[in-house]
C-alpha positions as CSV (number, residue, x, y, z in Angstrom):
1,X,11.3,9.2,-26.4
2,X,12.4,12.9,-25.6
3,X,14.8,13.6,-23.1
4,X,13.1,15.0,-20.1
5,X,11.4,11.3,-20.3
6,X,14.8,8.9,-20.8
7,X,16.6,11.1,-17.9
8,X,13.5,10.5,-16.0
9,X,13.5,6.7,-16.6
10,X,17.1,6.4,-15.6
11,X,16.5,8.3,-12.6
12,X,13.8,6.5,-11.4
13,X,15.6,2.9,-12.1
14,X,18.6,4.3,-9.5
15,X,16.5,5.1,-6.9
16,X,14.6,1.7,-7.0
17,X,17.9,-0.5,-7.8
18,X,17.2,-3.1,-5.2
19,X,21.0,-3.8,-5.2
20,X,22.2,-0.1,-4.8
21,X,20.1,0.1,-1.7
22,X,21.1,-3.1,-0.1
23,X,24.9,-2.0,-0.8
24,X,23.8,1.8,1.3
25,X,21.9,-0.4,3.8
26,X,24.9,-2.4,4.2
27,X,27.6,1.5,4.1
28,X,24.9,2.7,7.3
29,X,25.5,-0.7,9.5
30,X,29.3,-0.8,8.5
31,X,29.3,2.8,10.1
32,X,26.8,1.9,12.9
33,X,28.5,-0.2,13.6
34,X,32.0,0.8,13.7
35,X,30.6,3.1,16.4
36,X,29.1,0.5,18.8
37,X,25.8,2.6,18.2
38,X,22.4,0.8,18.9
39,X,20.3,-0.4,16.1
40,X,17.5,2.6,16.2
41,X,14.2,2.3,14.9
42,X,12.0,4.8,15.2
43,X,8.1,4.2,15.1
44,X,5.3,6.6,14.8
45,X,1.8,5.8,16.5
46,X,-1.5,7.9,15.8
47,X,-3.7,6.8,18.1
48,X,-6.7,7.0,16.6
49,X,-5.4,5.1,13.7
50,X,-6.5,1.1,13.5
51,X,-3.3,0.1,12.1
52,X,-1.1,1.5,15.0
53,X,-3.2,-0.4,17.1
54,X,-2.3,-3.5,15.7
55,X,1.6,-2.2,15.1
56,X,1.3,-2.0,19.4
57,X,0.2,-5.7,19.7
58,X,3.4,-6.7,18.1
59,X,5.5,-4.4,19.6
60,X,6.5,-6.3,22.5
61,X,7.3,-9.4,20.4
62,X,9.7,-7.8,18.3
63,X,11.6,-5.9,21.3
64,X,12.1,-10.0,22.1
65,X,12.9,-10.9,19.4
66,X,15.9,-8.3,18.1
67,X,18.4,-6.4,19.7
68,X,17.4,-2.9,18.9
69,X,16.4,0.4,21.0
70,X,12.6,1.4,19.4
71,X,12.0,5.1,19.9
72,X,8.6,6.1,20.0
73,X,6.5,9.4,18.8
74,X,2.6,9.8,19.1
75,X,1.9,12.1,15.9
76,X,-1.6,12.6,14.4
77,X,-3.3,11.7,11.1
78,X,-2.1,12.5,8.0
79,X,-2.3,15.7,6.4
80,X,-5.1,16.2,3.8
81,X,-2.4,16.3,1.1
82,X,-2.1,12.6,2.0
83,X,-5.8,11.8,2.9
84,X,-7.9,12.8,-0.4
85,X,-11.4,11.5,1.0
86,X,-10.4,11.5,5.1
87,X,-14.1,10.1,5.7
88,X,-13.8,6.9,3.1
89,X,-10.0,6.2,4.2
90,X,-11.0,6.1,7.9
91,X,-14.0,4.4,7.7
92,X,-12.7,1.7,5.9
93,X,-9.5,1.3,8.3
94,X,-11.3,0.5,10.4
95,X,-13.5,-2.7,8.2
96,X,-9.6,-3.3,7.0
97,X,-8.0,-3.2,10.4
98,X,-11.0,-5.3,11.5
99,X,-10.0,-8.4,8.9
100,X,-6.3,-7.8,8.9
101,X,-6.1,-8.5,12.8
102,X,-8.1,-12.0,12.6
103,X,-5.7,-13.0,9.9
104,X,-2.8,-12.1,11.6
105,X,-4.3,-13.8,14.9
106,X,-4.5,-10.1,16.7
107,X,-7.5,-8.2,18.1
108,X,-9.4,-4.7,17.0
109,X,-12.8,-4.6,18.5
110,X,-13.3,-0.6,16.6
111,X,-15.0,-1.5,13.4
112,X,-18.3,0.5,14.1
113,X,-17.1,4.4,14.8
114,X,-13.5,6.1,15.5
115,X,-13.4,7.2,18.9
116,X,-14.9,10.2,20.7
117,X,-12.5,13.1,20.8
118,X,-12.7,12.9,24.8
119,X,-11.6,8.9,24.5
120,X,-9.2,9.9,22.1
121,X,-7.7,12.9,23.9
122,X,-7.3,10.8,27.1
123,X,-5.5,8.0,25.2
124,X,-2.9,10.3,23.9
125,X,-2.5,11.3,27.4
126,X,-1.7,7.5,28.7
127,X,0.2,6.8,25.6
128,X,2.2,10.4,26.0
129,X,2.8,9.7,30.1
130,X,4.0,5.7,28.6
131,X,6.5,7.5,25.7
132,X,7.9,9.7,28.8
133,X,8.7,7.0,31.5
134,X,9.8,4.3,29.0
135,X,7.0,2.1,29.0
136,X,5.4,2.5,26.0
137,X,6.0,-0.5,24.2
138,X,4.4,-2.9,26.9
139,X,1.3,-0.6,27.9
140,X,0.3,0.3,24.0
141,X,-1.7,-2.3,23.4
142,X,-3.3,-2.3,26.9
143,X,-4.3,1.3,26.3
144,X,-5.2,1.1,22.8
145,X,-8.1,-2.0,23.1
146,X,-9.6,0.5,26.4
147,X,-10.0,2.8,23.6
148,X,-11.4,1.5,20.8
149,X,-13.2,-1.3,23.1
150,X,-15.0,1.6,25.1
151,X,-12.9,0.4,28.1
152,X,-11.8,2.3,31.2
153,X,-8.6,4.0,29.7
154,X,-5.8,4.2,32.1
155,X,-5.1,7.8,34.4
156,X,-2.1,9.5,33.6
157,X,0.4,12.1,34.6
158,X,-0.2,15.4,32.6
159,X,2.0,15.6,29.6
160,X,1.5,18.2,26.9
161,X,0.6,16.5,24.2
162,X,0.1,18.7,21.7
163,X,3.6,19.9,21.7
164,X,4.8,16.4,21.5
165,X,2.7,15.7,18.6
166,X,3.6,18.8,16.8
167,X,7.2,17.7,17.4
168,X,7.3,14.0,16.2
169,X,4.4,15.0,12.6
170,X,7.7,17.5,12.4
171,X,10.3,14.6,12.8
172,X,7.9,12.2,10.5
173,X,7.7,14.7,8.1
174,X,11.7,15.6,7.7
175,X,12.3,11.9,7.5
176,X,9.8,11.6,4.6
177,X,6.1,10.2,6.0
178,X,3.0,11.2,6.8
179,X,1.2,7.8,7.8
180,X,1.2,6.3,11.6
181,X,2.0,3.0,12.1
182,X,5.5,3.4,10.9
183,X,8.9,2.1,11.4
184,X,11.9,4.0,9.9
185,X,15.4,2.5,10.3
186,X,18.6,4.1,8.9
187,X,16.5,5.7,5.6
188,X,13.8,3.2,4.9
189,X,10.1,3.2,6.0
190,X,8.1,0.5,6.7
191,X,3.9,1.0,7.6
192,X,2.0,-1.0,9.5
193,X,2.1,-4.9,10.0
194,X,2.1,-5.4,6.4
195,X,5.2,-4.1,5.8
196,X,7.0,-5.3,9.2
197,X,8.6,-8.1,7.5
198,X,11.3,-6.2,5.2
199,X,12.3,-4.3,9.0
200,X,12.6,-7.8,10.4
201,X,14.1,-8.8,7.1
202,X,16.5,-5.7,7.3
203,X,17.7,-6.8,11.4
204,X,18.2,-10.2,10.0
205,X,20.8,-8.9,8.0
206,X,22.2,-7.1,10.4
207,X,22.8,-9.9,13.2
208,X,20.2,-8.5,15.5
209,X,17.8,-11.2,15.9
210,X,18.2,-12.3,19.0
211,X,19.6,-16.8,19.9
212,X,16.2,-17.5,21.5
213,X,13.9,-16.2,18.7
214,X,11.5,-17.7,16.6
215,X,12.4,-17.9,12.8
216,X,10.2,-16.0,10.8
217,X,8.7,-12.7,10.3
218,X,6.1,-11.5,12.9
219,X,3.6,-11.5,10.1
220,X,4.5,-13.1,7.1
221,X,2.3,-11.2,3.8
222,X,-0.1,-13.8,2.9
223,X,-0.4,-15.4,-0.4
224,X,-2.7,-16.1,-3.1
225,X,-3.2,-19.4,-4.7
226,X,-2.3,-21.7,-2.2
227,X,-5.6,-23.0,-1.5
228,X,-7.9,-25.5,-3.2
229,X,-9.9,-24.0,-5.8
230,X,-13.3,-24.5,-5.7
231,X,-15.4,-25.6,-9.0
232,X,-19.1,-23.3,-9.1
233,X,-20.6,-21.0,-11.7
234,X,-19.1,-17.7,-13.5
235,X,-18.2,-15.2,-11.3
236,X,-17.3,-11.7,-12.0
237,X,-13.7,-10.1,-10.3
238,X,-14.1,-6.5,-10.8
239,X,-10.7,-4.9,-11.3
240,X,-10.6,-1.2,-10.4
241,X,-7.2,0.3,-12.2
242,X,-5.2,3.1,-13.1
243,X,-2.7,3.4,-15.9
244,X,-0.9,5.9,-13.4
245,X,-0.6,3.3,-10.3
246,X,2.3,1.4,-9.9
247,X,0.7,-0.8,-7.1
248,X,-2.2,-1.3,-9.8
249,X,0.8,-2.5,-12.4
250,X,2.7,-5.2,-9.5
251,X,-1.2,-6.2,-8.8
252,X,-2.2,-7.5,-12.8
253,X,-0.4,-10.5,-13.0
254,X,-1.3,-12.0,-10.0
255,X,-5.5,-10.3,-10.7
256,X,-5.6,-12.2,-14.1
257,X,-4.0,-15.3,-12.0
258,X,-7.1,-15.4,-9.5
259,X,-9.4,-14.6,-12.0
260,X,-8.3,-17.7,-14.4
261,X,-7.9,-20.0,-11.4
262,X,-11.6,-19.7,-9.9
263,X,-13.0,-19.5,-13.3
264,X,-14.2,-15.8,-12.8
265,X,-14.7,-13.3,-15.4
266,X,-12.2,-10.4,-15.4
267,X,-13.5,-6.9,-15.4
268,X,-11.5,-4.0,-16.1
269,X,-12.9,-0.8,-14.4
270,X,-10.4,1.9,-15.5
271,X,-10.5,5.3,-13.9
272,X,-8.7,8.1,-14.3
273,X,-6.0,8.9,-11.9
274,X,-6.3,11.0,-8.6
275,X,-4.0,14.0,-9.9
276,X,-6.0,13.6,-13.0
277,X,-8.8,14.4,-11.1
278,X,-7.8,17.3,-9.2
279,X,-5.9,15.8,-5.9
280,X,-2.7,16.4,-5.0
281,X,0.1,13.5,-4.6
282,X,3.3,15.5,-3.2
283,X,6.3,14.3,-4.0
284,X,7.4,12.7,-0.2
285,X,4.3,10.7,-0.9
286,X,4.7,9.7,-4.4
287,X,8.5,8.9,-3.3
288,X,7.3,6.7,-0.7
289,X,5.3,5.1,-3.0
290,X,7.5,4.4,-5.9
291,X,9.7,3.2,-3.3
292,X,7.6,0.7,-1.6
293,X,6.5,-0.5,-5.1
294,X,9.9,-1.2,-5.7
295,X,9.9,-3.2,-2.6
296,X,7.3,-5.3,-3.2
297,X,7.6,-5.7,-6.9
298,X,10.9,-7.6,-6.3
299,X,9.7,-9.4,-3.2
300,X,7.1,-10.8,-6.1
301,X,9.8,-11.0,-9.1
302,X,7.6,-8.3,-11.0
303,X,10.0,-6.2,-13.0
304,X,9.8,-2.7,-12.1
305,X,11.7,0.3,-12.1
306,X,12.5,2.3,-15.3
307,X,9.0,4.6,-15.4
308,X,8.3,7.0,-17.9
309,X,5.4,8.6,-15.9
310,X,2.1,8.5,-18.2
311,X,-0.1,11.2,-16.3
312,X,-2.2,13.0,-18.8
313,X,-1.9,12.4,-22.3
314,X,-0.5,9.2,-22.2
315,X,-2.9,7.7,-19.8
316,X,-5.8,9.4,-22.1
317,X,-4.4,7.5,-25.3
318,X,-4.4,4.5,-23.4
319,X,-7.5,4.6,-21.8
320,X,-9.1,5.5,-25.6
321,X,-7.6,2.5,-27.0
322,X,-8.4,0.2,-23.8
323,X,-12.5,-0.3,-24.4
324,X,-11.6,-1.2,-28.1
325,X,-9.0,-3.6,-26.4
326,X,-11.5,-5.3,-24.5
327,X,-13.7,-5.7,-27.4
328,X,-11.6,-7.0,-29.2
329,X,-10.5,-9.8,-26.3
330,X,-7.7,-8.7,-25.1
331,X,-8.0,-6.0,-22.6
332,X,-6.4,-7.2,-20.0
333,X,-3.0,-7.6,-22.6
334,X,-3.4,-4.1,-23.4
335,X,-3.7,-2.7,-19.5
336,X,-0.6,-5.4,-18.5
337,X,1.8,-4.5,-21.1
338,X,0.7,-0.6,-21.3
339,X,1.8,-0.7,-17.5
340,X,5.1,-2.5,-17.8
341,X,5.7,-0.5,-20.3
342,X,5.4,2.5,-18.2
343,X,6.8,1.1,-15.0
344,X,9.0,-1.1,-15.9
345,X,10.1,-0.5,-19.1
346,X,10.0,3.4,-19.7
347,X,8.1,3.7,-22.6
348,X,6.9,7.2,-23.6
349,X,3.3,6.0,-23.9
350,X,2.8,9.7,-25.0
351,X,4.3,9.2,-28.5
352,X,2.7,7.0,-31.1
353,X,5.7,4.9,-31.6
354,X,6.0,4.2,-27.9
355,X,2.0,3.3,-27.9
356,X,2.6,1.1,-30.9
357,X,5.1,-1.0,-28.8
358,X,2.4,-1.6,-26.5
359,X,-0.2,-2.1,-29.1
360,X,1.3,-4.4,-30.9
361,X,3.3,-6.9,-28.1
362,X,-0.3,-6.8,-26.6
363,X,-1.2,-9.2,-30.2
364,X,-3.2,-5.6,-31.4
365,X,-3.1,-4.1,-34.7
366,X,-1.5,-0.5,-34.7
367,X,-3.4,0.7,-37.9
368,X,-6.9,-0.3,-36.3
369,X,-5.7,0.8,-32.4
370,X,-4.9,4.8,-33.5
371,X,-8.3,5.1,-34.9
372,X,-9.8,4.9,-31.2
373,X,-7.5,8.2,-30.3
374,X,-9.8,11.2,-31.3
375,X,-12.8,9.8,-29.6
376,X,-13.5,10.3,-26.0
377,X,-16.2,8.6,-25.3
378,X,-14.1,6.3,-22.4
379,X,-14.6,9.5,-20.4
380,X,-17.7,8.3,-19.5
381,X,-16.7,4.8,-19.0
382,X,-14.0,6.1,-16.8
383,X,-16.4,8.2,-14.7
384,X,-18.9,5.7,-14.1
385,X,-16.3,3.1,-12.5
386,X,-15.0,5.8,-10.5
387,X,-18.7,6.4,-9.1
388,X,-19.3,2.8,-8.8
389,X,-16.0,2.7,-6.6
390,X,-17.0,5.4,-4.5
391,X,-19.9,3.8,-3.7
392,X,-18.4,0.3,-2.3
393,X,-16.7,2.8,0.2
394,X,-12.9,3.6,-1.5
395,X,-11.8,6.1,-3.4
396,X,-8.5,4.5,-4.8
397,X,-6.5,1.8,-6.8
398,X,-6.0,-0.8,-7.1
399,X,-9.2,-1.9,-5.6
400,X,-11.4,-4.8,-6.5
401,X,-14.6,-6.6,-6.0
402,X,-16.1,-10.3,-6.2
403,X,-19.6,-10.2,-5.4
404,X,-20.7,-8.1,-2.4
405,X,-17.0,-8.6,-1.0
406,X,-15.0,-4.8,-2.0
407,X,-11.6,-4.1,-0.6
408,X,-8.4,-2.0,-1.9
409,X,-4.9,-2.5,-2.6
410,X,-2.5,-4.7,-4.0
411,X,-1.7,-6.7,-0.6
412,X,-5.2,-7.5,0.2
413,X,-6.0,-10.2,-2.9
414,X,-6.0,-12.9,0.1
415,X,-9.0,-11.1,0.6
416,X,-10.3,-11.6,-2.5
417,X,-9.8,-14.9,-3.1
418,X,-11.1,-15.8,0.1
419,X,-14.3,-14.1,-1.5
420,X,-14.1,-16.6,-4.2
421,X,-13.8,-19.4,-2.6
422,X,-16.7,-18.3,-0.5
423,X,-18.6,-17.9,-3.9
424,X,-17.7,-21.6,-4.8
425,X,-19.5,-22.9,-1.4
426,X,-22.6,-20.5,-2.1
427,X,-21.6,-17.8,0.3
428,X,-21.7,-15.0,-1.9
């Protein structure tokens, strides 16, 4: 391993110690504390976003149920730095927004089109006047379903909206997001609903739940199998991955898990990353992300942390080896321990003797694994699952796909195994 790689590792296992943070959460409500400040969070709503319209329907809940002051900001969407194919990401919001509110017993009636700039403008307005006289968190919701229900949207007092906007994407921005539908407390973010648990997690902690709420987060992530599997014929669970994603790495395990459980056949669909294709991932996203990998992975008791980052050559020698891998039966070995090697591990997958580590533990033979490093014919392969992914209507990873059922990231495999289920009753 060269240097530049091993100081990187180290690095990146400090910033996503799980027990170094809880000791700087604990230094930042010692000082809060000591003087008699409020508990602050601040959240960030874009109202044409699906998820901030479910963030609003819980809103009032959680003022009840913790003593804290919630500070709202109306920003807009996310720069195009942070929104590589605006027209996929929106439109399937909206299809994800659509199936995350009826499984956490919410309501978004906006599936079919984002609304028209007028509607939208008008919205802002309401939510603007609500932000200014204090009433935001009970009228949210209210305005929210007028406007993606094609409702009568409440009249409001004139605000200037785009200066407020301007102001708060600024704010957002300094504190290190670029998504709505975010909470940040004292240094950590937390988006949409499916992240509201490590806030409520975080108040817990802190004493601020309040002697007459209900135990429990507000939505508690749902798992995977917990249900009763059903017996039917093969299946194929289509696995879109990237070497380079770390929520692609936390997802495997659990992937292999459904796969082996409903009796489906596992298909790896490798692609090449996004900065490996020409987008850019700043660094306050790819921060955010390492972070919030971190998060989860020790929610799920994945181990994660030390990464030697494989973008370019060492996500190219493991994608030439990873066909041959799957040949020879054990592809999915190869992509799990060629990803907690990089993520977890920090293995330089760019040096042979780091590749041979994850060779070999995968039950591969080195000698026969470095002849598949001149060719490139996985270029192709690579490609053609990235075209076949854009056509379901993503763009990213981890994403995956049981039948006609397609959806994307690590915290939707509910999803998925709902789809397989379905499959063993003849639904699919």
């Amino acid at each position: 391993m060269s240097l530049k790689s091993f100081l990187a590792a180290r690095v990146s296992a400090r910033l996503t110690d799980q027990t170094r943070l809880a000791r700087g959460h604990a230094k930042a409500e010692q000082k809060r504390s000591g003087k008699s400040a409020p508990r602050v969070v601040e959240y960030f709503h874009d109202a044409g976003d699906p998820y901030s319209h479910l963030v609003a329907q819980l809103l009032p809940d959680f003022i009840a149920r913790y003593n804290v002051v919630v500070r709202p900001h109306l920003v807009g969407p996310p720069p195009d730095w942070a929104a590589p194919d605006r027209e996929r990401l929106v439109s399937y919001s909206r299809t994800d927004a659509k199936t995350l509110a009826v499984q956490a017993g919410l309501s978004f009636q906006g599936a079919g089109q984002q609304p028209q700039p007028d509607r939208l403008h008008k919205a802002e307005q309401a939510l603007a006047a609500a932000i200014v006289d204090g009433t935001f968190v009970n009228t949210a919701a209210r305005i929210g379903h007028a406007l993606w229900a094609g409702g009568e949207i409440p009249q409001s007092a004139p605000v200037d909206v785009q200066s407020m906007k301007q102001a708060a994407d600024t704010l957002r921005a300094d504190l290190g997001h670029y998504l709505g539908a975010t909470f940040h407390y004292q240094g950590e973010w937390f988006w949409g609903i499916d992240r509201l648990h490590y806030l409520e997690e975080r108040l817990v902690g802190t004493g601020a739940r309040r002697s007459t709420a209900t135990a429990g987060p507000l939505f508690a992530p749902p798992q995977v199998l917990t249900r009763t599997r059903v017996e039917r014929a093969p299946i194929d669970l289509h696995y879109y991955l990237s070497f380079r994603s770390p929520y692609t790495y936390i997802a495997a395990e659990r992937v292999k898990a459904l796969a082996d459980a409903y009796g489906a056949k596992l298909k790896l669909r490798f692609v090449l990353p996004m900065v490996m294709r020409g987008m850019q991932v700043p660094r306050t996203k790819g921060m955010y992300i390492l972070k919030d990998t971190a998060r989860e992975a020790a929610r799920l008791g994945i181990p994660f942390g030390k990464v030697a980052d494989p973008v370019g050559k060492p996500v190219e020698r493991g994608y030439s080896i990873l066909p041959w891998a799957i040949a020879e039966g054990r592809g999915f070995e190869f992509a799990l321990s060629f990803m907690k090697g990089v993520w977890a591990d920090g293995v330089d997958a760019g040096t042979d003797k780091g590749l041979q580590l994850l060779v070999e533990r995968a039950g591969l033979d080195w000698s026969v694994a470095k002849l598949q490093l001149g060719p490139d014919d996985w270029r192709r392969i690579a490609e053609a699952n990235r075209a076949e992914m854009m056509s379901l209507g993503l763009w990213g990873v981890p994403s995956f796909r049981v039948g006609k059922v397609a959806s994307w990231g690590q915290d939707r495999l509910w999803l998925i195994e709902d789809a397989l289920r379905q499959a063993g009753n003849g639904e699919n």
